[in-house]
PAGU-773909 format. One line per field, with one value per residue (C-alpha): residue number from 1; residue in one letter; chain; x, y, z. Coordinates in steps of 0.02 Angstrom, whole numbers, plus 32768, in hexadecimal, padded with zeros to 4 digits. Example, Ala and Ser with C-alpha at 12.3 -4.5 7.8 and 13.67 -1.06 7.14 Angstrom:
k 1, 2
r a, s
c A, A
px 8267, 82AC
py 7F1F, 7FCB
pz 8186, 8165
***
This chain:
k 1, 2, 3, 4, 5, 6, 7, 8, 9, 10, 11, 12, 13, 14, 15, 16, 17, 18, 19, 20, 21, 22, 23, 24, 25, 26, 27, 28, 29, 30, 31, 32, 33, 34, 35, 36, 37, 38, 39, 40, 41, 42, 43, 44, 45, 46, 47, 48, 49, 50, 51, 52, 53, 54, 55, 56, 57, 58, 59, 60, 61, 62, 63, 64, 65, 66, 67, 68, 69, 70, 71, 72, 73, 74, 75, 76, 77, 78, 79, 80, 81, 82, 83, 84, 85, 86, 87, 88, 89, 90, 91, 92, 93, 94, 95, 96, 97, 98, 99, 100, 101, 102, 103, 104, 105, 106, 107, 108, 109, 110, 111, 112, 113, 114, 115, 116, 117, 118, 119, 120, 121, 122, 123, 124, 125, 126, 127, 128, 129, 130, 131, 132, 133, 134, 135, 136, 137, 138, 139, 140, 141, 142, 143, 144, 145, 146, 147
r x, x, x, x, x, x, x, x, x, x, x, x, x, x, x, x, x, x, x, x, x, x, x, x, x, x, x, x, x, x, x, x, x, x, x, x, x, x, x, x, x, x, x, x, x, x, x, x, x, x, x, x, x, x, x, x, x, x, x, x, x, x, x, x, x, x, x, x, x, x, x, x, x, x, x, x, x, x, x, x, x, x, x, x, x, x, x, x, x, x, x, x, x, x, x, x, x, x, x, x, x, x, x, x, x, x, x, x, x, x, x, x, x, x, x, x, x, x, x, x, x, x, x, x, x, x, x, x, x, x, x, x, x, x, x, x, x, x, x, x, x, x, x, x, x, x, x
c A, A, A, A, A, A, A, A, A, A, A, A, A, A, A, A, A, A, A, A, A, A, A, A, A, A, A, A, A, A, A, A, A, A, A, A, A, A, A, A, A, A, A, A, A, A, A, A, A, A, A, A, A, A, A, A, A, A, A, A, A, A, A, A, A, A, A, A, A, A, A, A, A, A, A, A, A, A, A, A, A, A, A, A, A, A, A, A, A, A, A, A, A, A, A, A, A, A, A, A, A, A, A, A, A, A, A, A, A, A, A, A, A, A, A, A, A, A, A, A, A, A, A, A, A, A, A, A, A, A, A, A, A, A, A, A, A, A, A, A, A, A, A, A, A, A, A
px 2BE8, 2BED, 2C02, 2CA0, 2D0D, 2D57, 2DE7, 2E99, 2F0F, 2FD5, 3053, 3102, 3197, 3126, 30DD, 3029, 2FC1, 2EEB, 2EBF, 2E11, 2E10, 2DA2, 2D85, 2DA2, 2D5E, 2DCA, 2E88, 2EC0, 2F72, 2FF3, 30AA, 30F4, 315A, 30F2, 304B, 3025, 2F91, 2FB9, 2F5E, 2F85, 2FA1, 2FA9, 3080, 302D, 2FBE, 3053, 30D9, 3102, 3121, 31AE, 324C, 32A2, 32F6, 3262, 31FC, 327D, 327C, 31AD, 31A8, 3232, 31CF, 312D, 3110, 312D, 31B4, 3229, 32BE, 32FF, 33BF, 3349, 32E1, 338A, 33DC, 3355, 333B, 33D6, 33F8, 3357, 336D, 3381, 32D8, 3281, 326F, 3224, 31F1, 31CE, 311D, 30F8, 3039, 2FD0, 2F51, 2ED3, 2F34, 2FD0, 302C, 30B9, 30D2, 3126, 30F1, 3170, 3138, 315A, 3113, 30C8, 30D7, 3013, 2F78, 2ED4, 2E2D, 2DA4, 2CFF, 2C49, 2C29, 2CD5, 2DA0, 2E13, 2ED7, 2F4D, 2FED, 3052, 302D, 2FEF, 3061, 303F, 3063, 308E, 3036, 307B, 2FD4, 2F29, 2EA7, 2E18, 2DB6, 2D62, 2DDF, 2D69, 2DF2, 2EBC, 2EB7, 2E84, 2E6C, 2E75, 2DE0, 2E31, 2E7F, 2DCE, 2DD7
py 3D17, 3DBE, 3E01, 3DA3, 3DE6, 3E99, 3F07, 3EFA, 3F66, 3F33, 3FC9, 3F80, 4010, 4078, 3FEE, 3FBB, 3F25, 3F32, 3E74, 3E34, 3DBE, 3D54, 3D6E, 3CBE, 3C8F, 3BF9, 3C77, 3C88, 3C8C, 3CF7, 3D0C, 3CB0, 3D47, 3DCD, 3D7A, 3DF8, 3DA8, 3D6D, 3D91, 3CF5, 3D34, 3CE9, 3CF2, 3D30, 3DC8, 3E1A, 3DDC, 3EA3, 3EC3, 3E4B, 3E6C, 3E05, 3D7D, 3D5C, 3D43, 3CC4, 3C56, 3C56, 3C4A, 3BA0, 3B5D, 3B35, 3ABE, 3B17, 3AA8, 3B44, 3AF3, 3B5C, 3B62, 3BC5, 3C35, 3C6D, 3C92, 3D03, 3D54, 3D8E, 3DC7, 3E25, 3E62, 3F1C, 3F15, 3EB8, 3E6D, 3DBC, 3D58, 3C99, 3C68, 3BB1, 3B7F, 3AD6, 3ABB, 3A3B, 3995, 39EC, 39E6, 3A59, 3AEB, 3B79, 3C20, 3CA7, 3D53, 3E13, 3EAF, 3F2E, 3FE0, 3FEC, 3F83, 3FE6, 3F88, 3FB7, 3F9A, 3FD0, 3FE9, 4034, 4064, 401D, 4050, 3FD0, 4028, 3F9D, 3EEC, 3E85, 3E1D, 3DD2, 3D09, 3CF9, 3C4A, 3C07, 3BC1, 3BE5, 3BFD, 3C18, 3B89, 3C18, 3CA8, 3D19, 3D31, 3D39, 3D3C, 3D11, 3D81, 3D74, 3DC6, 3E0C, 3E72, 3ED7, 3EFF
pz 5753, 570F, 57C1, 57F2, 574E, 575C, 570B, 5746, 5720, 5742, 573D, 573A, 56FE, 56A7, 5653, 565D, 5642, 5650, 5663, 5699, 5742, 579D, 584D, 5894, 593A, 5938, 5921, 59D6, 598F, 59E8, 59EA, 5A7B, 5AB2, 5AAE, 5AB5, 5A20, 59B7, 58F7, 584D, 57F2, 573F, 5695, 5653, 5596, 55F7, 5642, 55CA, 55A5, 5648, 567B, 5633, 55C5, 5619, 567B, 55D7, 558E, 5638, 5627, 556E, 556E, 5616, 55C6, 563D, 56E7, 571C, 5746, 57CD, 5848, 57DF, 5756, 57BA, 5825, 5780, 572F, 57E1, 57F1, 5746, 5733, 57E9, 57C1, 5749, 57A4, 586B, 5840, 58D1, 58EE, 5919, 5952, 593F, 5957, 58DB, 58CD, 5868, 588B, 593C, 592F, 5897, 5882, 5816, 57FD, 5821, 583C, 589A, 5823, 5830, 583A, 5817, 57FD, 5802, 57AB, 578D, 5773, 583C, 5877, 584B, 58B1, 58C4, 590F, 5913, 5988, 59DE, 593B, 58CE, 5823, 581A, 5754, 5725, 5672, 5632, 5628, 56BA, 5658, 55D3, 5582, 5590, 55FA, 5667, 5689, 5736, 57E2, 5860, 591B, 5959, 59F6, 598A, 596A, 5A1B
***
């Protein structure tokens, strides 16, 4: 298991957050647009990062259930902070979801074997609970984006 965890680093406006993810076979997840793969990421590891707004609409939606009225709101009034983007996904028990994401400035991987720079073409999807049982990790990472 040790193999499939590595170091993520999220720059966002000169902010920075160093968060541990697993590298999950099963994360095909894209952005329908731009077909750019997702890092699904845990709303408390990246809290710093989002501005203000976005924090409140995360921090009062415990539950995920953000409607569209709410996520158009906070998009456009955070839209000079921050470019937020909708991401629809299908998940096992679940049919239809949506996460709310962004583009970060840069991403660098790293671990024992390599450093990797991803300057464009990834997108974090900000999940509002928790993906790990034992809190080895805060995210889950497509692996095409090792490639």
């Amino acid at each position: 298991k040790k193999n499939i965890l590595t170091n993520v680093i999220i720059n966002l406006n000169e902010k920075k957050a160093e968060i541990v993810a697993l590298v999950d076979t099963g994360n095909s997840l894209k952005e329908p647009i731009s077909q750019n793969p997702v890092i699904i990421v845990e709303f408390h590891a990246i809290k710093e990062l989002l501005p203000k707004k976005v924090q409140d609409v995360f921090i009062a939606n415990k539950e995920l259930n953000l409607d569209l009225d709410t996520i158009s709101n906070v998009m456009v009034e955070v839209n000079n902070e921050i470019k937020l983007r909708v991401i629809p996904f299908k998940s096992i028990g679940k049919e239809y979801g949506i996460l709310l994401g962004f583009k970060p400035d840069k991403i660098i991987i790293d671990n024992e074997r390599c450093e990797k720079k991803v300057k464009e073409n990834v997108l974090i999807g900000i999940y509002n609970n928790k993906l790990s049982r034992d809190d080895n990790y805060m995210a889950l990472l497509n692996p095409e984006i090792l490639y």
